[in-house]
N, C-alpha and C positions, 0 to 999 in steps of 0.2 A: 375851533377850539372848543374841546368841552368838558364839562368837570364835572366829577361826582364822587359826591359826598355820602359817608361812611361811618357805620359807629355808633349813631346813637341809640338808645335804649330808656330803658326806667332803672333811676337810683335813688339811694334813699338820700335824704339830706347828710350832709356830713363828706358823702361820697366820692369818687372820681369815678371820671370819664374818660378818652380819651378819640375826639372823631377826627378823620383823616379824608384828604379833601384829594384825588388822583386828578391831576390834569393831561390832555392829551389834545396832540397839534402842534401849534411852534413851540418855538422853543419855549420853556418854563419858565429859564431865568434869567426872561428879561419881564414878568411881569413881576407888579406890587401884588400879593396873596390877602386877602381881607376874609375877614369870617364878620356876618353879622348875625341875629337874631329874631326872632321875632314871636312873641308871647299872641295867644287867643284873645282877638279883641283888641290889641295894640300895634301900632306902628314895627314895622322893620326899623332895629338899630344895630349899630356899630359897636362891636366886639373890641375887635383892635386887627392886625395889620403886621406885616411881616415885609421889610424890606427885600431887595431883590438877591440880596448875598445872603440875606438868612442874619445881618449880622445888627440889625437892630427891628423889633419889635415895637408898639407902642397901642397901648389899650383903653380900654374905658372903664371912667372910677370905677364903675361897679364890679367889675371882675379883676381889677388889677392887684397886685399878689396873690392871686387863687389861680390866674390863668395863665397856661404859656402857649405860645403861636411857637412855631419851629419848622424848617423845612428841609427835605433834601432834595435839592437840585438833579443830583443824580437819579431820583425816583422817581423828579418830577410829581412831588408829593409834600401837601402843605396839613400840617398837625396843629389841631387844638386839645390843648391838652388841659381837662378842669378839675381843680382839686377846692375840697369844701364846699361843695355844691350846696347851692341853698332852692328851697322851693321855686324863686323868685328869678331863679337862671330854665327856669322851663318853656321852651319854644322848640320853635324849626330852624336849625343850621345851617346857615348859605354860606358858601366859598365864593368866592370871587375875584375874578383876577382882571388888573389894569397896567398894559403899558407905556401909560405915558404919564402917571404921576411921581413927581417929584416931589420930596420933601414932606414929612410928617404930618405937615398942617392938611395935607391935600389926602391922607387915609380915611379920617372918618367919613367924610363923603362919597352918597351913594353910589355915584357914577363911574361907577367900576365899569368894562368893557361888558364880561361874560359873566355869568352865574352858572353855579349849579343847582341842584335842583331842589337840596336841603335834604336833612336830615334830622329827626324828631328827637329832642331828649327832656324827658319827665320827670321831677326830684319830688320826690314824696316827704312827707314831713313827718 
């Protein structure tokens, strides 16, 4: 399985984005999609999380109403899409996919199967 991630770039604050994460291998829609982050000098964290039907989502305060996860199964393609971008959303983009988690509580942690490789995005102020 391997995934790669797409899309990022330099925005100004206020801005949007929108990076896309292709997987390829078994099938797609049987994993959990996860996007995390990770700023210069700080820890990888947890974005938020896309269930396996695409039909529930669930994020982290910090980006929550500004970001939406979305996928098509058919493309085998998992979307982060960021609106209102603030300085403070600037890192490396990793996609991630898990299939053996169940249930919400089990997204934010790191222990996704596969990663991709990330993709950089810069919000200028």
């Amino acid at each position: 399985v391997q995934l790669q991630a797409s899309g990022g770039g330099l925005v100004q604050a206020g801005g949007s984005l929108r990076v896309t994460c292709v997987v390829s291998g078994r099938a797609f829609s049987m994993y959990v999609m996860g996007w995390f982050r990770q700023a210069p000098g700080k820890e990888r964290e947890f974005v938020g999380a896309v269930a396996r039907n695409g039909g529930f989502a669930s994020y982290a305060d910090s980006v929550s109403g500004r970001f939406t996860i979305s996928r098509d199964n058919a493309k085998n393609t998992v979307y982060l899409q960021m609106n209102n971008l603030k300085p403070e959303d600037t890192g490396v983009y990793y996609c991630a996919a898990d299939s053996s988690k169940y249930g919400s509580d089990s997204y934010p942690h790191a222990d996704y199967e596969y990663w991709g490789q990330g993709t950089e995005v810069t919000v200028s102020s």
